[in-house]
FITORLO-857770 format. One record per residue (C-alpha): x, y, z. Coordinates in steps of 0.25 Angstrom, whole numbers, plus 5000, padded with zeros to 4 digits. Layout:
N
XYZ ...
! end
This chain:
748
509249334965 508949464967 508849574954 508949714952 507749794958 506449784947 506549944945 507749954940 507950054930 506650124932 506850264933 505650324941 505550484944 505150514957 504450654960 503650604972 503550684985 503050664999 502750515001 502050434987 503050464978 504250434984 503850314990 503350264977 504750294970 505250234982 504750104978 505150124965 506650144969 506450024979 506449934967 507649984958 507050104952 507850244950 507050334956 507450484953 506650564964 506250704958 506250814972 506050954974 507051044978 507151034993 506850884992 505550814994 504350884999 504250775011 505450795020 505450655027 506250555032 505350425023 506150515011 507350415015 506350295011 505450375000 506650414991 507650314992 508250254983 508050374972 508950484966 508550614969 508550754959 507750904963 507050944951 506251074954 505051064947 504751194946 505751224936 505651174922 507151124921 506851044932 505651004927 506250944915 507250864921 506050794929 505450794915 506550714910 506650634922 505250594919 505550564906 506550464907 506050384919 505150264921 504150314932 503850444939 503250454951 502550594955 501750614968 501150754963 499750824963 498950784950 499650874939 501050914945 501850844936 500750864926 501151014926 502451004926 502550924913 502850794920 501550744922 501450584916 500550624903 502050714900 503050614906 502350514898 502350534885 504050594887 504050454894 502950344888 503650234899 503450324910 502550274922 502150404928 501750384942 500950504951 500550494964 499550594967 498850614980 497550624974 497250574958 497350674947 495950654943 495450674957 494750764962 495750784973 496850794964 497450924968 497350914983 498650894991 498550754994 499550755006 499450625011 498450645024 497450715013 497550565005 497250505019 496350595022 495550555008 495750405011 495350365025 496750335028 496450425042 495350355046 495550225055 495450075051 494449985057 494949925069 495650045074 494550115083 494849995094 496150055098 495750205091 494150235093 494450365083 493850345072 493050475066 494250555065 495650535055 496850465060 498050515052 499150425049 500550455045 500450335034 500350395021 499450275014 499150365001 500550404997 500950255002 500050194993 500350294982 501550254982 501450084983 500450114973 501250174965 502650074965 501549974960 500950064948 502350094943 502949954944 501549914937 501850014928 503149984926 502649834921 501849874912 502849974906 503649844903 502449794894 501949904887 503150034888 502350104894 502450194907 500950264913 500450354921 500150304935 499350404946 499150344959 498450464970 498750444984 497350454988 496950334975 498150244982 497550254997 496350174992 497250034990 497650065005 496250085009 495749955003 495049845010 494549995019 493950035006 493249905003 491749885005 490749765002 489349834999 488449725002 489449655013 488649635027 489149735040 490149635048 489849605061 491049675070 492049565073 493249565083 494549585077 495649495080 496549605072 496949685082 498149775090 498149725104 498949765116 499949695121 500649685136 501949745133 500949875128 501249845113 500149845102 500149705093 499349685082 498549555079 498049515067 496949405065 496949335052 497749205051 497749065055 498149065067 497249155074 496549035079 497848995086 497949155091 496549185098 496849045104 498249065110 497749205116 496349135122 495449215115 494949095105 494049055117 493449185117 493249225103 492449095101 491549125111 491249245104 491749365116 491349505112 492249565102 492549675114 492849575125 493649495114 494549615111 494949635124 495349475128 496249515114 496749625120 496949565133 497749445128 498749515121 498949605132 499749475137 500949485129 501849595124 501849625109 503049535105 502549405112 501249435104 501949455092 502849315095 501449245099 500849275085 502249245080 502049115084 500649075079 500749135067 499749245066 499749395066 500349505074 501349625078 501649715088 501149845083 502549905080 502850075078 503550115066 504850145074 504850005079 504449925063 505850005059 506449915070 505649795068 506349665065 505449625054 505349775046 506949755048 507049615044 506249635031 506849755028 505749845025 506349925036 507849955035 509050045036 509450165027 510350285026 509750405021 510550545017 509550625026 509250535038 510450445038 510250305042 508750265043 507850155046 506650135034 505750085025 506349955016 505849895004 504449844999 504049774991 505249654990 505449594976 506349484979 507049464965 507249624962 507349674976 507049824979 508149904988 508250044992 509450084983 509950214990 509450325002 508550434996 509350524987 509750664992 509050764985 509550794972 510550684974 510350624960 510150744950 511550744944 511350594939 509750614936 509950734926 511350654921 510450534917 509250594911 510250624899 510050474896 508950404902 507950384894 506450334896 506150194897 505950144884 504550074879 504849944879 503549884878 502249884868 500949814877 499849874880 499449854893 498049854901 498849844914 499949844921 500149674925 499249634911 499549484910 500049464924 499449354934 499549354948 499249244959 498749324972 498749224985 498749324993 497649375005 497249475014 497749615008 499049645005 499449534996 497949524987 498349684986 499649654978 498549564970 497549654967 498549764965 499249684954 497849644948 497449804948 498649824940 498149704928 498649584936 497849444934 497849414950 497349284954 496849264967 497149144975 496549144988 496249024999 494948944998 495148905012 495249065016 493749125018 493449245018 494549305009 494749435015 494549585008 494449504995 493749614987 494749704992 496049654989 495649534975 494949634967 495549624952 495949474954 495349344951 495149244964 495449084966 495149004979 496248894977 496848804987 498248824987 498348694998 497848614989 498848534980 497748574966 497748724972 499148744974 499348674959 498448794954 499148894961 500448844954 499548854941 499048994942 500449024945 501048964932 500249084927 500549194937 501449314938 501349354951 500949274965 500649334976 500649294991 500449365005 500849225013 501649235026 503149245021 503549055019 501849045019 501849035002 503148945002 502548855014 501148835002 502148824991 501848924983 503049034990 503949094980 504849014977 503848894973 503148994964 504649034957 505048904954 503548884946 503649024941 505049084942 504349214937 503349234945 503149364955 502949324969 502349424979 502249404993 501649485003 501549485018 501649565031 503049575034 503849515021 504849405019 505949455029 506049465043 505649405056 504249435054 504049385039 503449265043 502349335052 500749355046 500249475046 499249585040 498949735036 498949755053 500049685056 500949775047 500349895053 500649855066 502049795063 502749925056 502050045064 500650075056 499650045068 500450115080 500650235073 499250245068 498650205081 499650285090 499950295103 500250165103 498950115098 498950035084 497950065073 497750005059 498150085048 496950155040 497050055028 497749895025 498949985021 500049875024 499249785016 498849845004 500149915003 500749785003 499949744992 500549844984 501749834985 501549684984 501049744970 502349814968 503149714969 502549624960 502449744950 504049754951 504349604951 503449594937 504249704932 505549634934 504849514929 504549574914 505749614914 506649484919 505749364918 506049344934 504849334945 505149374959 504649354974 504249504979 503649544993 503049645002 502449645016 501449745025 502649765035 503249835021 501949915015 502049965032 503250015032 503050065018 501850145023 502550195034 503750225027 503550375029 503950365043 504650235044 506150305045 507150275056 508250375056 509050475066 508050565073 506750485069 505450515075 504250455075 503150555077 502250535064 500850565067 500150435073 498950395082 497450395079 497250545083 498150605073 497650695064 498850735056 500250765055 500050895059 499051025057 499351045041 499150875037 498050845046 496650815049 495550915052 494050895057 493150995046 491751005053 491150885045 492450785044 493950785043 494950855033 496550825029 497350945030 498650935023 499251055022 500851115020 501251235030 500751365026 499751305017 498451345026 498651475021 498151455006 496851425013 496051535017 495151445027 496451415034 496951565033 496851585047 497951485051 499051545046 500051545056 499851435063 500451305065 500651175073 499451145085 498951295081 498751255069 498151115071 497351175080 496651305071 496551195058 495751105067 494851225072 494551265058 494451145050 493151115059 492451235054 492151185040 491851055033 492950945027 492650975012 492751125014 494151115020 494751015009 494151104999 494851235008 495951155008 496251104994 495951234987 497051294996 497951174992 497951105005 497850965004 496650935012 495550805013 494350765021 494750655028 494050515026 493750425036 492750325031 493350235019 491750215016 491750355010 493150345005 492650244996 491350294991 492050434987 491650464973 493150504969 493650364975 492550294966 493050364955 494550354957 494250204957 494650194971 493350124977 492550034968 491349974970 491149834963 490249724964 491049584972 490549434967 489449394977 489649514987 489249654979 489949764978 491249794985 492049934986 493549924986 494550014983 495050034969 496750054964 497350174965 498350184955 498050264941 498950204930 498750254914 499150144906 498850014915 497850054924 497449994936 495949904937 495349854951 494849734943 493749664945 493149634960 493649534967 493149394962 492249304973 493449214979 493749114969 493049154958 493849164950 494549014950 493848984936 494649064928 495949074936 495948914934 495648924919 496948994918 497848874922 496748774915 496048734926 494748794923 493948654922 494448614936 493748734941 492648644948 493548514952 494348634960 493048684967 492748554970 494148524977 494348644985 495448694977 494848804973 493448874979 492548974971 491649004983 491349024999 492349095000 492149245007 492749375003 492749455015 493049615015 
! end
């Protein structure tokens, strides 16, 4: 039976503006916690409509903090509460008195969390880090591989509308605080938690990010992964990957073909030419039917109306003060037992001050209930990972960055195992045969042990092998039992595969990057290691609930969720609604003032507010203009001088400004990145040394490791057996096929 929500109780302080923060607090509130949002008079520096899905759920009070009475009200908010979070430059709230080294030691339980666009102790700390200036640092405008076949640009920026830095800020952030949170239940102490916008982008780059030195150059290969046109003049998107492929290639005749080895150019355009026979729904019954992946490649307007956004809820119907009924974002991630729910509209300003100021006369701060010192934040908790690809081994290295014990369990009968130094880094690695009657009795072993299992299967796939839910609940009633997948556990397309591309296509991502009715794949796997994350958060929450019940719960997320999610600054559906974000592979910008510029050596970010160019005196000239005239005389001038002579310009006249990066190669080799821990070189059993990128997340008191590198598959089966007593059957095992300790490949 389903409980009260596992934030009950929890008082977080929300003083975020523009996008991170209040989306983090947004999450918070999702799950049961009073969230008191701190604005400034004349309400929130972004006037959009995504404020209806940003700050529901919340009360609302204006404090002024330029006055010192109203400072101290936000002082003594501060003071009573259980989390804050601040999306400010470094040293704000530092300056006021309410920074986390102050707040802290007024409230020793207070997990403090800050959400700066760049790190305080980077170099970059006191640039405006609008959100195209953390793009703009981050390669998220330049394209993925893959895209040039339908967009042969590829040496100039593609902005998009999708703000992965303040997105990722903010699932990073709903998982630090629950984590947080957890550990304050142990030891009765709260932290300090910074997670920069630019730091959080780098678990979105991932697999982007990753190179194995001494790996040989690939030959080129033809990709199956594609989006296609169809006869009704619809895009769809297929995705190679599963089982039945076989059956695929050789209903659409080009099995035939593709043995006889057919140049990768001519086997393109039989693909093409194949699926120009069909309209987009008949391909998308037709894959339907045998089981393997692909979807018409939807707009956003048209995933607000789709049956399976609908039928799982992560889209649905609202009523908001300002724009009256609307059609948005639901919840993520599910926790079955304690379900989240969006408790009330947004608040209008000031809503709440009468009741807020009445109950700091009697609130006090959460007491210290607890005395053990931890190292981190899930010490002493065992996790079961069954899960492949990325989203789900994401929740699994997530949870082992944060001090969990993750046990790998992968397939002997799947080779190569894919983006595995990427995703199982921190974790220990078993080939077991879960088919076979010994290997499934090991699995129930390792569970008698575990806290957590995790599993990305199709929704009825884990029940079909027995080891669903519900099997595990009745051996282990407290367990916590994550599943991840594409499109959830409700609606009519639950039981349907799918991957990172798939999501992209289903809810929008693709035809508003690719424009003009082209799709193109999103800059990074966002869908996917978003998913992970909140995968993450969830479980962080369920564990929570645990310590303090006893009871274990099934909890959920999807990549159709993470999409909207992602997307949830323009997926609004209200009265006088229009679509006209910027979209299309020749976009620049949103506009002449947040937009990209060529310098005369390589390309620059301006982000700038009106009437700002004129603190610049290289931009002097301009005043007056606006609009094309504008656009036009920026685009004149910034050729004249070099990238790193504008940002300089630029920032010392307090404009946020970056030069852009397009290659993730340099990205990755930047000395500030090594530094931050954000790209770490290591050496890999058998293969060398391999970069990946690092965690993103700073917290004081249980701070976060990327662990060890990832084990050679199946290494690590010695001592994962010795832990259920079967160490000395080590050998008999190999011998039987149970388990394997070699041959198999990890691929990146």
């Amino acid at each position: 039976m389903a409980g009260a929500s596992v934030l009950d109780g929890i008082r977080v302080i929300d003083f975020g503006q523009y996008i991170a923060g209040p989306m983090a607090a947004m999450f918070l509130a999702d799950q049961g916690a009073d969230v008191i949002r701190i604005d400034p008079p004349g309400g929130p520096r972004y006037n959009t409509p995504a404020n209806a899905t940003w700050n529901r759920g919340k009360r609302s009070i204006v404090l002024d903090l330029k006055k010192p009475a109203d400072v101290e009200t936000a002082r003594q908010l501060i003071a009573t509460a259980d989390v804050v979070v601040e999306n400010f430059r470094p040293g704000v709230m530092d300056r006021l008195g309410l920074g986390a080294t102050a707040m802290s030691k007024a409230n020793p339980g207070l997990v403090y969390c800050s959400l700066p666009g760049f790190g305080s102790d980077d170099p970059r700390a006191g640039v405006k880090a609008w959100e195209g200036v953390i793009a703009a640092a981050t390669c998220a405008f330049s394209q993925r591989a893959g895209t040039p076949r339908v967009h042969p640009l590829a040496t100039r920026p593609v902005y998009t509308a999708i703000p992965f830095g303040s997105a990722y800020a903010a699932f990073l952030a709903a998982v630090s605080v629950a984590m947080a949170l957890n550990a304050r239940a142990l030891s009765g102490a709260g932290q300090r938690i910074e997670i920069p916008l630019f730091d959080a982008t780098f678990t979105a780059i991932g697999s982007r990010g990753m190179k194995a030195h001494k790996a040989p150059a690939k030959p080129p290969e033809f990709s199956w992964s594609r989006q296609l046109p169809t006869k009704d003049g619809r895009w769809f998107m297929y995705v190679h990957g599963n089982k039945h492929f076989e059956d695929f290639i050789k209903e659409i005749g080009l099995k035939e073909a593709r043995d006889a080895g057919v140049s990768i150019e001519e086997l393109g355009k039989r693909f093409d030419e194949a699926f120009r026979q069909r309209t987009a729904q008949e391909w998308e019954l037709f894959c339907e039917r045998l089981g393997t992946e692909g979807v018409t490649c939807h707009t956003s307007a048209e995933w607000l109306k789709h049956p399976q956004a609908l039928g799982s809820k992560i889209i649905d119907d609202y009523t908001d003060p300002e724009l009256g009924a609307f059609r948005g974002p639901g919840i993520t991630p599910r926790l079955l037992g304690t379900p989240g729910k969006v408790r009330s509209p947004r608040p209008r300003l000031d809503a709440d001050r009468e009741a807020i100021l009445k109950e700091l006369a009697t609130r006090k701060p959460a007491a210290a209930t607890g005395a053990k010192v931890l190292r981190s934040a899930l010490e002493g908790v065992k996790v079961l990972d069954l899960c492949i690809i990325l989203a789900g081994p994401t929740c699994g290295r997530t949870l082992a960055e944060f001090g969990a014990d993750v046990v790998k369990i992968d397939s002997p009968r799947v080779n190569p195992l894919r983006l595995h130094n990427d995703i199982n880094r921190a974790k220990r690695s078993i080939l077991l045969d879960l088919k076979s009657p010994e290997g499934l009795k090991i699995f129930w072993q390792l569970v008698d042990q575990a806290d957590v299992v995790l599993q990305n299967f199709r929704k009825g796939v884990a029940d079909r092998l027995g080891i669903g839910y519900e099997a595990v609940k009745a051996r282990r009633p407290d367990i916590v039992y994550c599943s991840l997948n594409t499109f959830g556990h409700l609606g009519p397309y639950a039981d349907r595969p799918g991957h990172e591309q798939i999501a992209q296509a289903v809810s929008g991502m693709q035809l508003r990057y690719g424009g003009s009715g082209l799709p193109a794949l999103a800059p990074y796997p966002a869908n996917d290691y978003g998913t992970g994350l909140l995968g993450a958060y969830a479980v962080s929450l369920a564990l929570l609930h645990r310590k303090n019940t006893g009871q274990g719960q099934h909890v959920d997320s999807a990549l159709a969720y993470t999409a909207t999610m992602l997307q949830s600054g323009l997926l609004q559906d209200y009265a006088g609604k229009k679509w006209d974000e910027p979209a299309g592979q020749d976009v620049l910008g949103s506009g002449p003032l947040n937009r990209a510029y060529q310098a005369s050596d390589a390309w620059v970010f301006l982000a700038a507010q009106d009437g700002e160019l004129a603190r610049c005196p290289e931009l002097a000239d301009l005043a007056g203009k606006s609009g094309a005239a504008l656009e036009q005389a920026l685009e004149e001038l910034v050729r004249t001088r070099g990238a790193d002579a504008w940002v300089a310009a630029l920032t010392k006249a307090g404009i946020g400004a970056h030069r852009i990066i397009l290659d993730s190669n340099v990205l990755m080799q930047d000395p500030v990145v090594c530094a931050r821990g954000l790209s770490i070189t290591r050496e890999h059993d058998e293969i060398g040394p391999v970069t990946t990128t690092g965690p993103g997340p700073r917290l004081s008191g249980t701070p976060l490791v990327a662990g060890k590198p990832a084990s050679k598959p199946g290494t690590d089966a010695p001592s994962v057996l010795a832990e259920i007593g079967l160490g000395g059957e080590v050998e008999r095992l190999l011998r039987e096929g149970v388990i394997v300790m070699d041959g198999i490949e990890a691929l990146d």
